[in-house]
mmCIF file of the C-alpha atoms, coordinates in Angstrom:
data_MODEL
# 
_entry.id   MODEL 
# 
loop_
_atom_site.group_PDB 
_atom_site.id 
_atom_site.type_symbol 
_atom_site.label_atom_id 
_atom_site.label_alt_id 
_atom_site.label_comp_id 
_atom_site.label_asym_id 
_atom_site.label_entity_id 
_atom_site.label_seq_id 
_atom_site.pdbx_PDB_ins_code 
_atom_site.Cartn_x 
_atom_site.Cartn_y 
_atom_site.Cartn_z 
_atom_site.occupancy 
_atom_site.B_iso_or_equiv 
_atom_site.pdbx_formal_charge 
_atom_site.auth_seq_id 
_atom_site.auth_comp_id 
_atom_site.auth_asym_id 
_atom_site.auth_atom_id 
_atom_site.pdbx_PDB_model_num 
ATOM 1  C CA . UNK A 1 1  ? 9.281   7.471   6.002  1.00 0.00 ? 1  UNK A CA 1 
ATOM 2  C CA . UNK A 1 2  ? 7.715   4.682   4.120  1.00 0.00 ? 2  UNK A CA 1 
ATOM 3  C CA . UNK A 1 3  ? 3.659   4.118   4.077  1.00 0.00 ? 3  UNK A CA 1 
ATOM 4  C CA . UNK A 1 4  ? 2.606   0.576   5.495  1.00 0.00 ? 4  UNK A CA 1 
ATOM 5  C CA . UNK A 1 5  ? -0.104  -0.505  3.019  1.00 0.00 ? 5  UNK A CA 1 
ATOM 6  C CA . UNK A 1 6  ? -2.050  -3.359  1.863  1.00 0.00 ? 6  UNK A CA 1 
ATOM 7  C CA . UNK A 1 7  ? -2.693  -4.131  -1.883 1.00 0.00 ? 7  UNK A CA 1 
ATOM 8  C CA . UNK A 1 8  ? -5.175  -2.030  -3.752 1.00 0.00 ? 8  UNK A CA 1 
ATOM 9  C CA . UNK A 1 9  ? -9.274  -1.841  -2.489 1.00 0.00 ? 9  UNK A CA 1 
ATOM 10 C CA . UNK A 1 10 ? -8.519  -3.869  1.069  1.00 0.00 ? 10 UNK A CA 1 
ATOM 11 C CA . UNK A 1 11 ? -10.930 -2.467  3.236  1.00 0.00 ? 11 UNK A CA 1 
ATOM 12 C CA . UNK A 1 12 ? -10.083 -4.912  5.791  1.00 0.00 ? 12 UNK A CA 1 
ATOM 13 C CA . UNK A 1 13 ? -7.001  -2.975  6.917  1.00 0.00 ? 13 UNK A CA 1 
ATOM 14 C CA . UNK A 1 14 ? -8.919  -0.092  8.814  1.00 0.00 ? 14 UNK A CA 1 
ATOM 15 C CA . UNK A 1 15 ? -12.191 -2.337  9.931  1.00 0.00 ? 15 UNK A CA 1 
ATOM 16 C CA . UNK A 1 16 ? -11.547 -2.496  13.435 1.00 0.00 ? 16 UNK A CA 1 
ATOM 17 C CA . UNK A 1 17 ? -10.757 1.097   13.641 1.00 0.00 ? 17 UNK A CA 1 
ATOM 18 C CA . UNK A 1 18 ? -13.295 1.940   11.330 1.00 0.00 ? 18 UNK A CA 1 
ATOM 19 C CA . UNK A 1 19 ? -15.816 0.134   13.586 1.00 0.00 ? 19 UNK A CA 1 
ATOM 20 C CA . UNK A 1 20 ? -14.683 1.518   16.917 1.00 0.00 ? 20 UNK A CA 1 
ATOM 21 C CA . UNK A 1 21 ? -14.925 5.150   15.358 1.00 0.00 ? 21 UNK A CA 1 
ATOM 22 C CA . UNK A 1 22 ? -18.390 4.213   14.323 1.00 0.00 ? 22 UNK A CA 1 
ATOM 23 C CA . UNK A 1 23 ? -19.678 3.638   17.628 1.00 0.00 ? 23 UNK A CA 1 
ATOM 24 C CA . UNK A 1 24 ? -17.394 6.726   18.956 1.00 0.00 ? 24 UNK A CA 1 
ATOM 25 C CA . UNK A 1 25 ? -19.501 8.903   17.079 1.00 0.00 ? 25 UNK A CA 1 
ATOM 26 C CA . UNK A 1 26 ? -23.342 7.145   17.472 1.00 0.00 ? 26 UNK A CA 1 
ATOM 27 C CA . UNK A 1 27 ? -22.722 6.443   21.126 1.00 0.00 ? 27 UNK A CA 1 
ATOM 28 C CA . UNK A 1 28 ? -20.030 9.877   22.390 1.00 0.00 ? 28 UNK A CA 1 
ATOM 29 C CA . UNK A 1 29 ? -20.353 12.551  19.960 1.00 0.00 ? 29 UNK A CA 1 
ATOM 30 C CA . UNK A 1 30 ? -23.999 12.426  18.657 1.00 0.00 ? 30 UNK A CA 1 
ATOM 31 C CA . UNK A 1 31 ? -25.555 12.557  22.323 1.00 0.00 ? 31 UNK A CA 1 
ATOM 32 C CA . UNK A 1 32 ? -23.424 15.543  23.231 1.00 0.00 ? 32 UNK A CA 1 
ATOM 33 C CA . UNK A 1 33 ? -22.952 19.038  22.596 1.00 0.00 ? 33 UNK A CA 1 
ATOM 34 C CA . UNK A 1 34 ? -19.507 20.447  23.860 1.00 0.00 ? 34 UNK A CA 1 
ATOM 35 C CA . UNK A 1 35 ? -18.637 23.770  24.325 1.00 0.00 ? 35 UNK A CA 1 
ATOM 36 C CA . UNK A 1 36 ? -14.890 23.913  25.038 1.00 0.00 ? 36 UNK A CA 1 
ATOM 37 C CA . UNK A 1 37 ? -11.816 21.530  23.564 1.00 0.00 ? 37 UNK A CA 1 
ATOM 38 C CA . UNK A 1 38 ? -10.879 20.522  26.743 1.00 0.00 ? 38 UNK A CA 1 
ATOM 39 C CA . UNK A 1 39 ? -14.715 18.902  27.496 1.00 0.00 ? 39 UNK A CA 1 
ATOM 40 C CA . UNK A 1 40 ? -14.158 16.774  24.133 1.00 0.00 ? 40 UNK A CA 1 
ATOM 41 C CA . UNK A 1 41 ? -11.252 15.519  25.488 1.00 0.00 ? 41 UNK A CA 1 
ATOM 42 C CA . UNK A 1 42 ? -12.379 14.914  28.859 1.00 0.00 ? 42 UNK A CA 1 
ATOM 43 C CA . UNK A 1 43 ? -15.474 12.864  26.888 1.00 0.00 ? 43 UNK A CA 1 
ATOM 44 C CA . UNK A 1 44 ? -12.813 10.933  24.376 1.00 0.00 ? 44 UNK A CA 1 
ATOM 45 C CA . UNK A 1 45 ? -10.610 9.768   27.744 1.00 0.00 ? 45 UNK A CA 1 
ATOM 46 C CA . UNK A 1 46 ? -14.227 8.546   29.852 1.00 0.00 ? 46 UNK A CA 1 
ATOM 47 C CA . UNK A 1 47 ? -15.638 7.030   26.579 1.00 0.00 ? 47 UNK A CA 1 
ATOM 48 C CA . UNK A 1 48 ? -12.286 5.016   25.771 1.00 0.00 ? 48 UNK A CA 1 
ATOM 49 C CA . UNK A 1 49 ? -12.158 3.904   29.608 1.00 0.00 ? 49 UNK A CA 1 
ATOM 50 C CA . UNK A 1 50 ? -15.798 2.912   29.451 1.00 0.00 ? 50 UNK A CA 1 
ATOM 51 C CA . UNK A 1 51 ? -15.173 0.993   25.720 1.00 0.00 ? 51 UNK A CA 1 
ATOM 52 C CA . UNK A 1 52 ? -12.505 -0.218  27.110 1.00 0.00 ? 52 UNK A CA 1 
ATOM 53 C CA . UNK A 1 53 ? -13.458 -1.392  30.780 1.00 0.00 ? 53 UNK A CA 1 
ATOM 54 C CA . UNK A 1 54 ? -17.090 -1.343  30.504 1.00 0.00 ? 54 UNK A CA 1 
ATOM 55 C CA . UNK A 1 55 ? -19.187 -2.001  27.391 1.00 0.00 ? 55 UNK A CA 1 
ATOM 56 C CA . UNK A 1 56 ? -19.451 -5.899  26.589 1.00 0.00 ? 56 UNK A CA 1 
ATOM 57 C CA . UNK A 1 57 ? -19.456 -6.912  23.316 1.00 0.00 ? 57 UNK A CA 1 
ATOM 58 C CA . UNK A 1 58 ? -21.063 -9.737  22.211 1.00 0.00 ? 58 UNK A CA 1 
ATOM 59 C CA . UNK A 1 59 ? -17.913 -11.156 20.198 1.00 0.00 ? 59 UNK A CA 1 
ATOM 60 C CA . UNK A 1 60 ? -15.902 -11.450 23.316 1.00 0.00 ? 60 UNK A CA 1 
ATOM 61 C CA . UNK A 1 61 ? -18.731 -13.251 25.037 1.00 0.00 ? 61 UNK A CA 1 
ATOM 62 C CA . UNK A 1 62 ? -20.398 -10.655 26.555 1.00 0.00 ? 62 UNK A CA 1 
ATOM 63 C CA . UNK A 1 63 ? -17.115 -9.326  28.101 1.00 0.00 ? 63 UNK A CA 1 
ATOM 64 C CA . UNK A 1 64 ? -15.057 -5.692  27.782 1.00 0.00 ? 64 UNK A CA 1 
ATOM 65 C CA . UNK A 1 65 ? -12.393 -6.216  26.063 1.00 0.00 ? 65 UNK A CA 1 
ATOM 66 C CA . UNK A 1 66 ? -10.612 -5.529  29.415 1.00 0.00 ? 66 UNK A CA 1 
ATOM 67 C CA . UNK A 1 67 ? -11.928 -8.428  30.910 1.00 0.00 ? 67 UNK A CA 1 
ATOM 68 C CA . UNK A 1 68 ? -11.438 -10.633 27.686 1.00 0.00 ? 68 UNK A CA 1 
ATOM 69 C CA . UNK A 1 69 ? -7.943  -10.156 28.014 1.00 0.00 ? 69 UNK A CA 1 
ATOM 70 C CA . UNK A 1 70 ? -7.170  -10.660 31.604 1.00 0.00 ? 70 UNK A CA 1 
ATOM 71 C CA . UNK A 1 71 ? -9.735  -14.147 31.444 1.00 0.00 ? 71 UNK A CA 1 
ATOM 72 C CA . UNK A 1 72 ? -6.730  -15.122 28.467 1.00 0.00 ? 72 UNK A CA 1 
ATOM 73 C CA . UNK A 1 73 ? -3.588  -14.212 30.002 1.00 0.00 ? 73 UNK A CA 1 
# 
């Protein structure tokens, strides 16, 4: 197995994940305590739907991403 990586102290490689994470945690896990495994993956599956489907973002012109991409194709 060989490791994909970018030259030395690229941070850019892992910003978009590194964002969407960021607002995984401030907007999913901080505002909910959880009791079980299975309700913190019940919470990761409606919180990916909703980032997905749902939240606008003002980059894609106040669209989900969801909607971005069906307005291109």
């Amino acid at each position: 197995m060989v490791v994909s990586m970018s030259r030395k102290g690229n941070c850019w490689d892992n910003a978009s994940m590194e964002n969407f994470f960021s607002h995984f945690k401030s907007e999913c896990f901080n505002r909910c305590t959880f009791r079980t495994v299975d309700e913190v993956k019940r919470e990761a599956k409606r919180y990916i739907h909703f980032y997905n489907r749902e939240r606008f973002q003002q980059k894609l012109n106040n669209l989900s991403p969801y909607e971005f991409r069906t307005q291109v194709a």
